[in-house]
Backbone of each chain as ProteinMPNN parsed JSONL, in Angstrom:
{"seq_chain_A": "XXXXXXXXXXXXXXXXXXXXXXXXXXXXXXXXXXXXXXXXXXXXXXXXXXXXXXXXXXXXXXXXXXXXXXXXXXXXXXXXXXXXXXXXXXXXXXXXXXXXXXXXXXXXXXXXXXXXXXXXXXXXXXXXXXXXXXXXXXX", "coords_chain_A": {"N_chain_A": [[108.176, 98.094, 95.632], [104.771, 98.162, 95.914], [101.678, 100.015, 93.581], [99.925, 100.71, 95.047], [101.003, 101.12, 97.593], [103.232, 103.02, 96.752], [100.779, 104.818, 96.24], [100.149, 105.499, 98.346], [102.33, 106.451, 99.566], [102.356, 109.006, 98.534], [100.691, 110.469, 98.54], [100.18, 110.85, 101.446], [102.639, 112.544, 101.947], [101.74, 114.648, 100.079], [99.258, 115.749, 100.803], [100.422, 116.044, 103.686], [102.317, 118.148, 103.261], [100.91, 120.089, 101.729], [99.32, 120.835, 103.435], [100.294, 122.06, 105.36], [101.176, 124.256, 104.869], [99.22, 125.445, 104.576], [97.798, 125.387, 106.869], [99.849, 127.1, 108.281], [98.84, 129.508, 107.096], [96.554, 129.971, 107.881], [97.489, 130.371, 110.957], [98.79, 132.541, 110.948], [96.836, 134.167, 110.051], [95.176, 133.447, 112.379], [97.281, 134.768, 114.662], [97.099, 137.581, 113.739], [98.133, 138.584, 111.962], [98.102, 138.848, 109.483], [94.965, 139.474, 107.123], [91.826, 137.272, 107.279], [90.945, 137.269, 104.549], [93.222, 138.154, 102.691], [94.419, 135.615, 103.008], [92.977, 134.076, 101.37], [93.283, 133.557, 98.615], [95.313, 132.788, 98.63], [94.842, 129.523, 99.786], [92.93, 128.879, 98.253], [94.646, 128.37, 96.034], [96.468, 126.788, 97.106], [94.98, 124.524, 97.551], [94.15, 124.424, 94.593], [96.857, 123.543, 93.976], [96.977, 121.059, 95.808], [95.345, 119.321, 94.128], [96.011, 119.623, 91.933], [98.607, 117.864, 91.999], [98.195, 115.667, 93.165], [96.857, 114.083, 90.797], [98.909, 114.456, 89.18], [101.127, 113.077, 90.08], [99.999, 110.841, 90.918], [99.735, 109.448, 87.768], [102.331, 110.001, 86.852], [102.982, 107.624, 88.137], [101.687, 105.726, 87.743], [102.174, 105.515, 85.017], [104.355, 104.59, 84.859], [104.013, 102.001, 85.827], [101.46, 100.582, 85.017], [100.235, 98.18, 84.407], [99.809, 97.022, 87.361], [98.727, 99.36, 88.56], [96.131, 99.815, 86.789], [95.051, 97.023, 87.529], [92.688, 95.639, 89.844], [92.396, 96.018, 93.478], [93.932, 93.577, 95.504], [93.22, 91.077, 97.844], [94.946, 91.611, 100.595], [95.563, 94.108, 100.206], [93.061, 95.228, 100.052], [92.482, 94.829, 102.899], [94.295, 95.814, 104.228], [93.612, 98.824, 103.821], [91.146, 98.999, 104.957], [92.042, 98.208, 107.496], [93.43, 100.522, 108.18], [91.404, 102.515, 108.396], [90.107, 102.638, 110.25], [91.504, 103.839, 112.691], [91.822, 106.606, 111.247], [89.558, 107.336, 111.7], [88.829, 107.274, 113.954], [90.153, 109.366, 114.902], [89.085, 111.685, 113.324], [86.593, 111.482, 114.357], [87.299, 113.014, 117.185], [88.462, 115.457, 116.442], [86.432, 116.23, 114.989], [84.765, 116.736, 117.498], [85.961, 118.235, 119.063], [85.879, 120.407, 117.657], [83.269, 120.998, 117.897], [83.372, 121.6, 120.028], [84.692, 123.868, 119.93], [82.515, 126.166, 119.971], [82.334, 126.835, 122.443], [84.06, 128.453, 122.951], [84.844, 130.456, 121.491], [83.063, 132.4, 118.754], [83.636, 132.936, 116.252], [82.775, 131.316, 113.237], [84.195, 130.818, 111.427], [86.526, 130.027, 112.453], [85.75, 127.373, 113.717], [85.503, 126.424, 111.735], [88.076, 126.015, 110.575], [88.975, 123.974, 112.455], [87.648, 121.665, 112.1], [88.325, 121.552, 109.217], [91.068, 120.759, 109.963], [91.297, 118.331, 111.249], [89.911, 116.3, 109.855], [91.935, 116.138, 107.43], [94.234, 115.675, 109.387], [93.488, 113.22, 110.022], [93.248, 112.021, 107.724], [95.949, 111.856, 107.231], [96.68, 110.199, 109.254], [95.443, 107.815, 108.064], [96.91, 107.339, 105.799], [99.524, 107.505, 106.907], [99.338, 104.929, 108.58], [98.405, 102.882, 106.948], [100.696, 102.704, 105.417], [102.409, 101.985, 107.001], [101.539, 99.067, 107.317], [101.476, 98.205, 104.941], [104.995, 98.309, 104.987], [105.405, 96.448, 107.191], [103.707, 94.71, 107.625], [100.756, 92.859, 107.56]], "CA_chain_A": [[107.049, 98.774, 96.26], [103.184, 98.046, 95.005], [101.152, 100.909, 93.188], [98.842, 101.467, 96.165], [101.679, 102.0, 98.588], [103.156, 104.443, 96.332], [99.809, 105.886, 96.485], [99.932, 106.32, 100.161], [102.842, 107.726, 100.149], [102.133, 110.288, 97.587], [98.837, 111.234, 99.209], [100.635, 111.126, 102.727], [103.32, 113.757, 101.189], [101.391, 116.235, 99.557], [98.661, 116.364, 102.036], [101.136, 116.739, 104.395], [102.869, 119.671, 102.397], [100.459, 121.15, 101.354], [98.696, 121.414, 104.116], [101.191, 122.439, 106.394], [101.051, 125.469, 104.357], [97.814, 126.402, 104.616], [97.507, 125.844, 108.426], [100.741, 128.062, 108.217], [98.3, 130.904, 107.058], [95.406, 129.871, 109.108], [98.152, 130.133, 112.241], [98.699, 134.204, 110.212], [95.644, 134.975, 110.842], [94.993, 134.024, 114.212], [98.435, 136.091, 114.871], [96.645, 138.954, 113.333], [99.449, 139.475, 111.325], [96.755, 139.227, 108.294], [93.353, 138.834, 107.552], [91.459, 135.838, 106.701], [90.45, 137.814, 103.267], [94.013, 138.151, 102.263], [95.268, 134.62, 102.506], [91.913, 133.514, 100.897], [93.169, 133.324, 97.341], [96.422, 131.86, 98.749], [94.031, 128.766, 100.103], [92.521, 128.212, 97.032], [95.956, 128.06, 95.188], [97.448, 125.69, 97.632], [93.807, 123.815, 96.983], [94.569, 123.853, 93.773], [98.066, 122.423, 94.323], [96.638, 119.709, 96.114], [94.861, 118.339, 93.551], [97.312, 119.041, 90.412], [99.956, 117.327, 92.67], [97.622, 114.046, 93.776], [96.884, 113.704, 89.888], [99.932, 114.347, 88.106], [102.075, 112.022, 90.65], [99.285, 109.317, 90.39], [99.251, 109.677, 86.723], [103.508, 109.073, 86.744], [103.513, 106.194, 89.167], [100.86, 104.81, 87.1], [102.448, 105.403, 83.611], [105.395, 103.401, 85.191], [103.894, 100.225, 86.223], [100.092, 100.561, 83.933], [99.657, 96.637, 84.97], [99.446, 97.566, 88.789], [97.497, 100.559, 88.283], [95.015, 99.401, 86.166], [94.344, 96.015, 88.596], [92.157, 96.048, 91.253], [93.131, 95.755, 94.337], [93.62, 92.04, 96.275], [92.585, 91.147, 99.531], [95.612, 92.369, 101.461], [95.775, 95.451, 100.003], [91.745, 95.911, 100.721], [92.344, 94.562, 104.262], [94.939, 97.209, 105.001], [92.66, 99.997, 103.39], [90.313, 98.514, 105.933], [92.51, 98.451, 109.168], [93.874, 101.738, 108.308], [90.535, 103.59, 108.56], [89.463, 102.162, 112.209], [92.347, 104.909, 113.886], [91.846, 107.485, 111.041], [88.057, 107.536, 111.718], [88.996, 107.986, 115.669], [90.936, 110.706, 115.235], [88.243, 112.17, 112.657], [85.694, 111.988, 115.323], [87.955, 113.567, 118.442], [88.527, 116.322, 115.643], [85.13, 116.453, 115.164], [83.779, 116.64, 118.471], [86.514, 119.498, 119.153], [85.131, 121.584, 116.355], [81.989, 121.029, 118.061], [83.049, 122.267, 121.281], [84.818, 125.718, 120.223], [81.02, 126.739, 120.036], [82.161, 127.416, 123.768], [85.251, 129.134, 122.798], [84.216, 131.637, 120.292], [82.276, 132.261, 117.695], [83.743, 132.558, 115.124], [82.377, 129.757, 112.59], [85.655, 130.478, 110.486], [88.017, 129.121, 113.264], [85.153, 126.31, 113.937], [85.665, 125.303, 110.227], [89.515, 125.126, 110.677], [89.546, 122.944, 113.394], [87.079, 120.857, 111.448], [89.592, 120.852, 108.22], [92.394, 120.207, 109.707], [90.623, 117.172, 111.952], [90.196, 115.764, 108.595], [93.346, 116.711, 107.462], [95.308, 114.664, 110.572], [92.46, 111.622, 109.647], [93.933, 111.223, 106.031], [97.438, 111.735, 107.514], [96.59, 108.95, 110.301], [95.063, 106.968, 107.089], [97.766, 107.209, 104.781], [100.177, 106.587, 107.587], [98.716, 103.297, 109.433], [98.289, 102.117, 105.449], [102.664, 102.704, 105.019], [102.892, 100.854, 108.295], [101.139, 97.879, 107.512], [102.59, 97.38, 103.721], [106.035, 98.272, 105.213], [105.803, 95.521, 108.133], [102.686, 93.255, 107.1], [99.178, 93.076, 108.344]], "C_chain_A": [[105.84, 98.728, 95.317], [102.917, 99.836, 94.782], [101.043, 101.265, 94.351], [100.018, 101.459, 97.18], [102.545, 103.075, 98.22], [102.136, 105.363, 96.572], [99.754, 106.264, 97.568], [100.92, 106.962, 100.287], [102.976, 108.839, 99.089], [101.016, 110.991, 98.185], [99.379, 112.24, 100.625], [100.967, 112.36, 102.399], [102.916, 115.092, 100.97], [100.242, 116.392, 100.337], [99.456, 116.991, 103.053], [102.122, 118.285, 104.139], [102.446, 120.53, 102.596], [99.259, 121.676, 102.395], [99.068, 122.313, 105.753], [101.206, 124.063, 105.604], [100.294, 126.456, 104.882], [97.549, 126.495, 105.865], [98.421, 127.223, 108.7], [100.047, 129.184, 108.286], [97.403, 130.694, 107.603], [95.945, 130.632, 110.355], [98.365, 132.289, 111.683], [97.885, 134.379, 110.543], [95.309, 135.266, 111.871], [96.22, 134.655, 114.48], [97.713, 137.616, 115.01], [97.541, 139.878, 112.566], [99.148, 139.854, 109.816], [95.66, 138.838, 108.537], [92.799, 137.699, 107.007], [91.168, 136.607, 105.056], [91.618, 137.458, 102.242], [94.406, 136.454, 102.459], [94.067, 133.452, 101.791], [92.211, 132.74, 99.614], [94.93, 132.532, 97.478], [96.51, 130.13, 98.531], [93.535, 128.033, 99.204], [93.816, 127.987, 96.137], [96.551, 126.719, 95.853], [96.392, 123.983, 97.176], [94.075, 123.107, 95.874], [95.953, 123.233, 93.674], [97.856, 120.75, 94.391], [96.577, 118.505, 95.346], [95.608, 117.909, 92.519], [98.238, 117.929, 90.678], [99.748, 116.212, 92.287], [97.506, 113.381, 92.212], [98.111, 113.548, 89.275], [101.137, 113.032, 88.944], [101.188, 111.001, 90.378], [99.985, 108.753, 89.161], [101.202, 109.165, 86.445], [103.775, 107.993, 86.643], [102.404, 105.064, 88.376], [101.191, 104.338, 85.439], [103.679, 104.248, 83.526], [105.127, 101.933, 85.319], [102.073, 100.159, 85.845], [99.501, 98.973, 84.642], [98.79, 96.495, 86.523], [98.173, 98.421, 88.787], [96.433, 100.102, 87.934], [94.424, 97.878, 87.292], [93.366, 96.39, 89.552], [92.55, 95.66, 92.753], [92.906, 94.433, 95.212], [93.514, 92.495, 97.975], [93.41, 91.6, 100.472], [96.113, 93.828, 101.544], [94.202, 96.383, 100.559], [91.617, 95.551, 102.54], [93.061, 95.667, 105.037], [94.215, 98.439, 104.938], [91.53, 100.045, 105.049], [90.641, 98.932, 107.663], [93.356, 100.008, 109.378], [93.077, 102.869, 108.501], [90.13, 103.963, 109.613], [90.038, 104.004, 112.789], [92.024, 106.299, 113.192], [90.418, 107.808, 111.498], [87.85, 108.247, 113.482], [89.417, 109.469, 115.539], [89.992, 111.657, 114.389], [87.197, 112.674, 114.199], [86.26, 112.853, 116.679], [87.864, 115.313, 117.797], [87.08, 116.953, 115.78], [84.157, 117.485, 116.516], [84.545, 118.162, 119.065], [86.147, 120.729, 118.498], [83.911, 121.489, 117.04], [82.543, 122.01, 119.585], [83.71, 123.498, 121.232], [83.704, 126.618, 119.844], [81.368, 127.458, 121.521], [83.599, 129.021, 124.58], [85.209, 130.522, 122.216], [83.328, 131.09, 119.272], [81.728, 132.731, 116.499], [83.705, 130.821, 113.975], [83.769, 129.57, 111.771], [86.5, 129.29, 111.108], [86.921, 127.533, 113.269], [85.314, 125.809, 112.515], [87.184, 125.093, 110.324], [90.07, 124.011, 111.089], [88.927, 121.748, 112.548], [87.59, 120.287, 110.231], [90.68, 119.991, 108.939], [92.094, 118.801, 110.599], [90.724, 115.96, 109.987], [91.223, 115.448, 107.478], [94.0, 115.36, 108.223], [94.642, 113.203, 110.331], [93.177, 111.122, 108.554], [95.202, 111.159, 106.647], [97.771, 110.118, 108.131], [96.122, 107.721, 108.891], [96.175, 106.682, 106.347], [98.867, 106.244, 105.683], [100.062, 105.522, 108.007], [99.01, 102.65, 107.494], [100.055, 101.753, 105.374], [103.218, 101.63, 105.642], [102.657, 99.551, 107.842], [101.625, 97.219, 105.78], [104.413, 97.184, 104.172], [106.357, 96.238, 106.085], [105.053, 94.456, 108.188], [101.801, 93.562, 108.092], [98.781, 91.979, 108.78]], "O_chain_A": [[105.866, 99.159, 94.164], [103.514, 100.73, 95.382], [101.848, 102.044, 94.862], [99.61, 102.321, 97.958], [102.746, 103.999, 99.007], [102.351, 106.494, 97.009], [99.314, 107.379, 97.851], [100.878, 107.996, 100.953], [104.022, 109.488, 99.068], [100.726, 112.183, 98.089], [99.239, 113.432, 100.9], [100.15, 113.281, 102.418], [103.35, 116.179, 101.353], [100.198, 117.575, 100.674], [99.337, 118.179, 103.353], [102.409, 119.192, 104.92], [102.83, 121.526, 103.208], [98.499, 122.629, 102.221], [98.461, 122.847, 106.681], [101.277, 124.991, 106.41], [100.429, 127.584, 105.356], [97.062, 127.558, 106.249], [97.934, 128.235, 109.204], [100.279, 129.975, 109.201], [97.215, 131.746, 108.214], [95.195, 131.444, 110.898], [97.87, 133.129, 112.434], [97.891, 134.907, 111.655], [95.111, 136.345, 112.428], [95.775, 135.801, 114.541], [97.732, 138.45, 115.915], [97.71, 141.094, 112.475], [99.652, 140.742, 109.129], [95.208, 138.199, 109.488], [93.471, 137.135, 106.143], [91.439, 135.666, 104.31], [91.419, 136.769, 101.242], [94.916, 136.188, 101.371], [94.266, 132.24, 101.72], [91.709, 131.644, 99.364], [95.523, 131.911, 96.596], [97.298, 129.468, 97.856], [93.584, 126.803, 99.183], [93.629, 127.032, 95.385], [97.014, 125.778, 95.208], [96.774, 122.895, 96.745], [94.227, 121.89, 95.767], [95.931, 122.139, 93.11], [98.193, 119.777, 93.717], [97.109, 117.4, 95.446], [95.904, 116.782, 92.124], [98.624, 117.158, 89.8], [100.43, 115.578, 91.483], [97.958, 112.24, 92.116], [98.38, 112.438, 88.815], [101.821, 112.251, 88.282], [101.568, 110.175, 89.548], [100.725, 107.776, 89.278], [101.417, 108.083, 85.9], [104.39, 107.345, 85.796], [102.41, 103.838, 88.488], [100.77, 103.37, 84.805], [103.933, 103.41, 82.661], [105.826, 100.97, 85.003], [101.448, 99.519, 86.691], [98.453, 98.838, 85.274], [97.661, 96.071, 86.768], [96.987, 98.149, 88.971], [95.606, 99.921, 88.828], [93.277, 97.929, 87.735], [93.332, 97.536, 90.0], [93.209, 94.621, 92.805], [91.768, 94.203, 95.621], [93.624, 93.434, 98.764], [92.802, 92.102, 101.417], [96.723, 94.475, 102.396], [94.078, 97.476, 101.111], [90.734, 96.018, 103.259], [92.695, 96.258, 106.053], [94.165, 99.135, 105.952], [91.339, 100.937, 105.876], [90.032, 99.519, 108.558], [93.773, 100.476, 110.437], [93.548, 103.985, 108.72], [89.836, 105.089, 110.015], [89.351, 104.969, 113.122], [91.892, 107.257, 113.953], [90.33, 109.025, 111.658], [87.173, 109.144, 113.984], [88.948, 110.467, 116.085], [90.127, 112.783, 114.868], [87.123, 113.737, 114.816], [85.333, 113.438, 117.238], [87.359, 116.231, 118.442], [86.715, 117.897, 116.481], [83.346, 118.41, 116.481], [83.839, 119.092, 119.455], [86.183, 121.877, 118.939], [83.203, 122.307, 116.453], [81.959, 123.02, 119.977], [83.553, 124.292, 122.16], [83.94, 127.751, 119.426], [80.797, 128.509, 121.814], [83.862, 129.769, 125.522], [85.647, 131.541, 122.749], [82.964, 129.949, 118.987], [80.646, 132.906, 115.939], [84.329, 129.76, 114.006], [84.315, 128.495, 111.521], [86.941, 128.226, 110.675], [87.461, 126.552, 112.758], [85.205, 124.597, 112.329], [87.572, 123.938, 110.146], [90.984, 123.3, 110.671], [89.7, 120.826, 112.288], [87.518, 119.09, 109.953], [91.072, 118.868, 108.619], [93.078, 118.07, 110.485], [91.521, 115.215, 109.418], [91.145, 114.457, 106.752], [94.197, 114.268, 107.69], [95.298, 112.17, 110.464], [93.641, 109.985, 108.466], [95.636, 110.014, 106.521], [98.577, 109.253, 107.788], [96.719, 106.648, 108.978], [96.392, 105.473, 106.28], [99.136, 105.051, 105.545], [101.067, 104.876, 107.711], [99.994, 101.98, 107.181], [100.497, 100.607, 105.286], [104.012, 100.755, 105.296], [103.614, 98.785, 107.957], [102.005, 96.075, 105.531], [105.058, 96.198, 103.814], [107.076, 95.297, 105.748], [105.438, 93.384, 108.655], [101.923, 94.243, 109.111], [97.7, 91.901, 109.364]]}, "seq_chain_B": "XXXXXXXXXXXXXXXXXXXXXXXXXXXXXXXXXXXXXXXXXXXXXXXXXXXXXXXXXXXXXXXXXXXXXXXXXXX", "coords_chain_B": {"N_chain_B": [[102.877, 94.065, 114.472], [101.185, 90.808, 114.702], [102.91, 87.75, 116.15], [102.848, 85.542, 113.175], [101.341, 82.25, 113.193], [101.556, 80.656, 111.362], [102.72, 78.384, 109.053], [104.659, 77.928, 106.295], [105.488, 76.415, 102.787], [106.149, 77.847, 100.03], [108.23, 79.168, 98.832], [109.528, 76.796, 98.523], [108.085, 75.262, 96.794], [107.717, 76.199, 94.623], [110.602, 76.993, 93.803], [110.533, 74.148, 93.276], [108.695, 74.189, 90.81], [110.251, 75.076, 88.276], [111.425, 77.299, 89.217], [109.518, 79.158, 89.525], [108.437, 82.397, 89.486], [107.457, 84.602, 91.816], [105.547, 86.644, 90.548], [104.708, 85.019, 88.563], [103.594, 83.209, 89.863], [101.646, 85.038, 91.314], [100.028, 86.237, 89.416], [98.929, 83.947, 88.623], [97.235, 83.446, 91.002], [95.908, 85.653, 91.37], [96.848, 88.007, 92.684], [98.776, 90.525, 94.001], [102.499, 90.971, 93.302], [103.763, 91.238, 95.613], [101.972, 90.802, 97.334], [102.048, 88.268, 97.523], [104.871, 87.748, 98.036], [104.865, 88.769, 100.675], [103.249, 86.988, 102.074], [104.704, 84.459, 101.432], [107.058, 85.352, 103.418], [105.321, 85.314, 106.156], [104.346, 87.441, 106.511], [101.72, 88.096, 106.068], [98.763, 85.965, 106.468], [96.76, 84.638, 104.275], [93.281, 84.853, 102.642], [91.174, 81.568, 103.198], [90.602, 81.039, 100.579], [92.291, 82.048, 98.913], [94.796, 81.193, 99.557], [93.815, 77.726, 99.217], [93.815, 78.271, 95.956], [96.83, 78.644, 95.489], [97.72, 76.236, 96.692], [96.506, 74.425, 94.304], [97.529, 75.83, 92.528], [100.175, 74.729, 92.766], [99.65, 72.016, 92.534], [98.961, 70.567, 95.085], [98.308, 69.028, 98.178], [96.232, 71.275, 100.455], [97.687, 70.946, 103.132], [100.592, 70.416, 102.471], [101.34, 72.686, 101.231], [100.423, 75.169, 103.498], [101.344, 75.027, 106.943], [99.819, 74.822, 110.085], [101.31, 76.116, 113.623], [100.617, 76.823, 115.649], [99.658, 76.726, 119.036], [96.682, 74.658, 120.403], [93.875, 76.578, 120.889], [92.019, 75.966, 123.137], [93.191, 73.777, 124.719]], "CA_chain_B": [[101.788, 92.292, 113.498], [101.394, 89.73, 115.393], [103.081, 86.76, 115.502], [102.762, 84.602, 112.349], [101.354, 80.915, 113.726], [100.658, 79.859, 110.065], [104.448, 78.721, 108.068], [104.538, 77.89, 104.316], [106.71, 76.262, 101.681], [105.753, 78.344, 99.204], [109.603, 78.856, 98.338], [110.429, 75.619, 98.143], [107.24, 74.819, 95.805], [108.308, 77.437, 93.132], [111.618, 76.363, 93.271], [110.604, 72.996, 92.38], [108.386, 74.074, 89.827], [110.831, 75.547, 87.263], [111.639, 78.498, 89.533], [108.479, 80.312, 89.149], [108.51, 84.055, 89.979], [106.42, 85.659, 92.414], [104.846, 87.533, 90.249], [103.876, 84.546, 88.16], [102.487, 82.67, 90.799], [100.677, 86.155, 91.321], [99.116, 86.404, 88.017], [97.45, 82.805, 88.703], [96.259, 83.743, 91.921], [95.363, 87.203, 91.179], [97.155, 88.782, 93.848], [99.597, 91.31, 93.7], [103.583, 89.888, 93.676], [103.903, 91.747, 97.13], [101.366, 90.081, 98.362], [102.911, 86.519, 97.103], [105.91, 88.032, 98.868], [104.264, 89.025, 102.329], [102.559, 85.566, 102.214], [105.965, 83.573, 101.926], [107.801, 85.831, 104.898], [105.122, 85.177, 106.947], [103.84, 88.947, 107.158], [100.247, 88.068, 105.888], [98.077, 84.809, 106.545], [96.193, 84.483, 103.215], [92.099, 84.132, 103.279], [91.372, 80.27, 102.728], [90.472, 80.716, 99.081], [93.656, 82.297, 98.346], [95.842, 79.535, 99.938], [93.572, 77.093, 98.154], [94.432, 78.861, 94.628], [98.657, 78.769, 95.962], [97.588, 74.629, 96.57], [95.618, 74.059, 93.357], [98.642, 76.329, 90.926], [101.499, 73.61, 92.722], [98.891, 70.411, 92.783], [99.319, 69.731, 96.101], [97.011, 69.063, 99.107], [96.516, 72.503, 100.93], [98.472, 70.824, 103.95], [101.591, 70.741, 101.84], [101.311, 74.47, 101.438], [100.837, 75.592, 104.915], [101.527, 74.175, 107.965], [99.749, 75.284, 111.231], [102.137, 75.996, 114.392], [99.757, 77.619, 116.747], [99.011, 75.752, 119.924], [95.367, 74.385, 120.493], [93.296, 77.412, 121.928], [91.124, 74.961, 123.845], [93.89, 73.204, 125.607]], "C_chain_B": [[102.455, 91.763, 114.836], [102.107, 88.342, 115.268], [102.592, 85.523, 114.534], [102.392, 83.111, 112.553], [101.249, 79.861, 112.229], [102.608, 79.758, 109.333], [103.753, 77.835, 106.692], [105.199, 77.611, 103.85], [106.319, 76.842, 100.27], [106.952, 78.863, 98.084], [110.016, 78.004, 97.949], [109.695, 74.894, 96.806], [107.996, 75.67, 94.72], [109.173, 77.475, 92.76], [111.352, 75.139, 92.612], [109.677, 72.974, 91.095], [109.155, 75.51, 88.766], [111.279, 77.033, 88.11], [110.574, 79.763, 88.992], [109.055, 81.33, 89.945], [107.62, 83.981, 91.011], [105.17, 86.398, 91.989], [104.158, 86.448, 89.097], [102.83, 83.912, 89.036], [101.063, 83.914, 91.316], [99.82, 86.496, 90.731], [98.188, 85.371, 88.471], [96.798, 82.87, 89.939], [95.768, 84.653, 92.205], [94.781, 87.935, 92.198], [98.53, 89.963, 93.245], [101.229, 90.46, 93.954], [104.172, 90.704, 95.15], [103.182, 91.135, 98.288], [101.968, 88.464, 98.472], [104.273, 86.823, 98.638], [105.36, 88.071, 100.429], [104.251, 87.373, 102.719], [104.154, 84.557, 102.566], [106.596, 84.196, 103.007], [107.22, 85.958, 105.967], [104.579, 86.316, 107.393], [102.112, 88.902, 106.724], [99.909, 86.808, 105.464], [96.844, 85.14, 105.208], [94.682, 84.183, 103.45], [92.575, 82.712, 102.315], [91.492, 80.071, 101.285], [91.88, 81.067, 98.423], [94.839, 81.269, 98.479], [95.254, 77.971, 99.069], [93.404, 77.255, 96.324], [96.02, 78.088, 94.787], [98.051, 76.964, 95.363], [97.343, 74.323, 95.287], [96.656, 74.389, 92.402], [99.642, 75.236, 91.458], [100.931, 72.464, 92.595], [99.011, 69.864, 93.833], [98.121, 70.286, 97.055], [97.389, 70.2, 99.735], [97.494, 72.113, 102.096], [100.031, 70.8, 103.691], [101.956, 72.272, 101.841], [101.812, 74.83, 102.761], [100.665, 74.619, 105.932], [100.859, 75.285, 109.588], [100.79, 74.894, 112.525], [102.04, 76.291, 115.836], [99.757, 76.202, 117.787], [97.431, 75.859, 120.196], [95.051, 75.436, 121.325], [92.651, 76.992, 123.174], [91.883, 74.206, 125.07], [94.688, 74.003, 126.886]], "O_chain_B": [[103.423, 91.982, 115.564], [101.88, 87.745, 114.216], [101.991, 84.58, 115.05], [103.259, 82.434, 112.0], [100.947, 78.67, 112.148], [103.423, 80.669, 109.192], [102.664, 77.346, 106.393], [106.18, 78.324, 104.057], [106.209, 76.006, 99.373], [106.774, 78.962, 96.87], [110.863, 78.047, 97.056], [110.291, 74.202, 95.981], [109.02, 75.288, 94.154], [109.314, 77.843, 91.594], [111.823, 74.944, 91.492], [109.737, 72.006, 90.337], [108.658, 76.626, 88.61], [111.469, 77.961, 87.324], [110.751, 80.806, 88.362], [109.907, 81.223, 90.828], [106.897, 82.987, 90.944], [104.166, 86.695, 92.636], [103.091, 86.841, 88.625], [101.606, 84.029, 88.983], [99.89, 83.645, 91.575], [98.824, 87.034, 91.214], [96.998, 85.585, 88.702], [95.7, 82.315, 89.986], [95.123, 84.728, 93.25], [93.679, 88.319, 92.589], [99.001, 89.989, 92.108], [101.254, 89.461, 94.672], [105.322, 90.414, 95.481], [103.442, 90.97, 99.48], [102.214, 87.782, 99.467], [104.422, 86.28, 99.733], [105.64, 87.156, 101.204], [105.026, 86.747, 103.442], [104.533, 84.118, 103.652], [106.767, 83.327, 103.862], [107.816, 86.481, 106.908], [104.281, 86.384, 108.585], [101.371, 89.78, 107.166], [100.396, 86.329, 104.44], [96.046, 86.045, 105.45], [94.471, 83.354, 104.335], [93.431, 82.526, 101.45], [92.221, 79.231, 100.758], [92.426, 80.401, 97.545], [95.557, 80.742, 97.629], [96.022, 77.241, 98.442], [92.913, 76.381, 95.609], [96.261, 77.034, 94.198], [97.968, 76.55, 94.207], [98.332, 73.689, 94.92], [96.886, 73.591, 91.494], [100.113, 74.633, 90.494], [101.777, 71.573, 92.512], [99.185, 68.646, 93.818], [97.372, 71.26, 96.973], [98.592, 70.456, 99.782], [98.347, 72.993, 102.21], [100.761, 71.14, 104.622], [102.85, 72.806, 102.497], [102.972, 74.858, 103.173], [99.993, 73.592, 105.84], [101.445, 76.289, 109.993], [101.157, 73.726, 112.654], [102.807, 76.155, 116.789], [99.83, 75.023, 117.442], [96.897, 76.968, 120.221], [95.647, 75.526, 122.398], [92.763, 77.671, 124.195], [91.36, 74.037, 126.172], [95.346, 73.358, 127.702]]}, "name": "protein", "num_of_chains": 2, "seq": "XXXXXXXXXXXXXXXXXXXXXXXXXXXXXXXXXXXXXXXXXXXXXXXXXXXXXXXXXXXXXXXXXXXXXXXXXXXXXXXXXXXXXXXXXXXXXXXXXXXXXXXXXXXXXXXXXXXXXXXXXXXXXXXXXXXXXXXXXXXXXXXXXXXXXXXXXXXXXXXXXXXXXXXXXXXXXXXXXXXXXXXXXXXXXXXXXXXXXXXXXXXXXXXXXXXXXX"}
């Protein structure tokens, strides 16, 4: 397995993790089973997760194979990057345009920023994934 | 993926030269040895310059390399 499809699926992974979390307490709130205040400093922890995660696994997978890592990436690896953005970029904008329309729903801007994360959110997911696909089975 | 119309001896070259690797032939065409790999099983058609690298590291005319299998669009 190349660097950069380790990297996708390390990205995939802990996005997916860690953000399954945090919708988790998003999905608390709207319940009303807490308030957005209280899982605030949760949010930023899982945040920070994120990022410790995305670095310190890079930072492994890279200490392992340094040659890889350090390269830049060839043309079938930038072509997949490429054909993997097309669907995440769709699903970005659908996201998008949904966050635009619970203006008609409520109005609260909070929830209108959720939908708008996690749109972004399901984009990298759809990115990472389509990327797995196309090293797994060829482009 | 679509079907593959493009085939390749790209195995059989590397056997005959000393059993190169993958990953050397990779170094001189400065690709990854996954991509070397894809390329011989037929899972990724190479741009031209890259296939004329493959030709140029065995010495052989690029038609040696690959072989088109496609039928004429035109016809």
């Amino acid at each position: 397995m190349s660097f950069r499809e380790k990297s996708a699926w390390i990205s995939f992974v802990v996005i997916a993790v860690v953000f399954a979390a945090y919708f988790w307490n998003v999905a608390r709130v709207l319940a009303g089973q807490v308030e957005s205040r209280e899982v605030y400093l949760v949010s930023i922890g899982l945040l920070a997760a994120f990022v410790v995660l995305e670095i310190v696994l890079h930072l492994a997978v890279a200490l392992h194979s340094p040659g890889e890592a350090r390269a830049a990436r060839d043309e079938r690896e930038r072509l997949i990057e490429l054909k993997a953005t097309r669907p995440a970029f769709q699903v970005l904008v659908v996201g998008a345009l949904a966050g635009v329309g619970m203006i008609h729903v409520t109005s609260s801007t909070w929830l209108m920023s959720q939908v708008v994360l996690l749109a972004i959110v399901l984009a990298e997911l759809v990115k990472f994934g389509v990327q797995i696909v196309y090293f797994r089975q060829g482009v | 993926m679509a079907d593959c119309a493009i085939r390749n001896r790209i195995r059989e070259l590397r056997f005959d030269h000393d059993e190169m690797t993958q990953q050397a032939l990779a170094d001189r065409i400065g690709v990854t040895r996954q991509t070397v790999n894809a390329i011989e099983l037929g899972k990724y058609s190479p741009s031209l310059e890259v296939a004329f690298r493959i030709a140029a590291v065995f010495r052989v005319p690029l038609g040696e390399v690959f072989q088109y299998d496609g039928k004429d669009r035109k016809s």
